[in-house]
C-alpha positions as CSV (number, residue, x, y, z in Angstrom):
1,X,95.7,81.6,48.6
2,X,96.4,82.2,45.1
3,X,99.8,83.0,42.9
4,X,103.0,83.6,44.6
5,X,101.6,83.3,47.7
6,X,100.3,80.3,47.0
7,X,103.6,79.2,46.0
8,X,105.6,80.3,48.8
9,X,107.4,82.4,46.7
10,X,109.2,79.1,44.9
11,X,108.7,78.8,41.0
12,X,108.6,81.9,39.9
13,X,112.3,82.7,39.9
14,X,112.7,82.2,36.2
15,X,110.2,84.7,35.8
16,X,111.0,87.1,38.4
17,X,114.9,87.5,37.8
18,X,114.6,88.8,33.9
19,X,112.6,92.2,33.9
20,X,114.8,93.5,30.7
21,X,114.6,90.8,29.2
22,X,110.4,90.4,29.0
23,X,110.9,94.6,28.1
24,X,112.9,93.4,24.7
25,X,110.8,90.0,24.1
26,X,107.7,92.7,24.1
27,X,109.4,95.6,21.7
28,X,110.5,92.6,19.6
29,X,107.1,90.9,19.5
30,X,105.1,94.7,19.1
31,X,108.0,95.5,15.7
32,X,106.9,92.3,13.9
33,X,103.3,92.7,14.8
34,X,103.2,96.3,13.4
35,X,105.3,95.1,10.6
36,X,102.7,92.6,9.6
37,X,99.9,94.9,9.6
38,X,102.0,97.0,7.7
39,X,102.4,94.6,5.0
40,X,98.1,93.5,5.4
41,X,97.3,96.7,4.2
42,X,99.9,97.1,1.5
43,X,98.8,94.1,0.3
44,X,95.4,93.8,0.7
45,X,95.7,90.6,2.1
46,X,94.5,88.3,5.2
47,X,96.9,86.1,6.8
48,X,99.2,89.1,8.4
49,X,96.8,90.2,10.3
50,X,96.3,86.8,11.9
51,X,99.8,86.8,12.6
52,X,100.1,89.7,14.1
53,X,97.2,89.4,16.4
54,X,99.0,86.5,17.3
55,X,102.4,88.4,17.7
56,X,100.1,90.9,20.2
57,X,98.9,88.3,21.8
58,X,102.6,87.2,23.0
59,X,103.5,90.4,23.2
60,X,100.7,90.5,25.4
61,X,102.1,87.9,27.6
62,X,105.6,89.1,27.8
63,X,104.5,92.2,29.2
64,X,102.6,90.3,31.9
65,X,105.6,88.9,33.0
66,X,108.0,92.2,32.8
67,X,105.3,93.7,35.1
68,X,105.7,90.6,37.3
69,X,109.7,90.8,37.5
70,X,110.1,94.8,37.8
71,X,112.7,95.3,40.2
């Protein structure tokens, strides 16, 4: 038995309850990564893309738990 079942349902009420919310955390998140690559290429330099693969990679993770919590 794995995830909620595992659970019983319990713990994963925090997650479940907030679909819109996890929807805005993962335009948010996607804005300021796209923003960062923006600025990488405008000015030829490194460190934005590390940021925002790391953006994605919440972003990422937000949009896990949206598809978790969809009413």
């Amino acid at each position: 038995m794995t995830g909620v079942a595992a659970l019983g349902g319990q713990g994963v009420g925090r997650i479940t309850r907030y679909f819109y919310f996890w929807v805005v955390l993962v335009a948010v998140f996607t804005a300021a990564a796209a923003t960062h690559i923006a600025l990488a290429i405008t000015y030829s330099e490194l460190w934005p893309v590390w940021v925002a693969l790391a953006l994605l990679v919440v972003a990422v993770g937000c949009a896990r738990a949206a598809v978790r919590a969809r009413p």
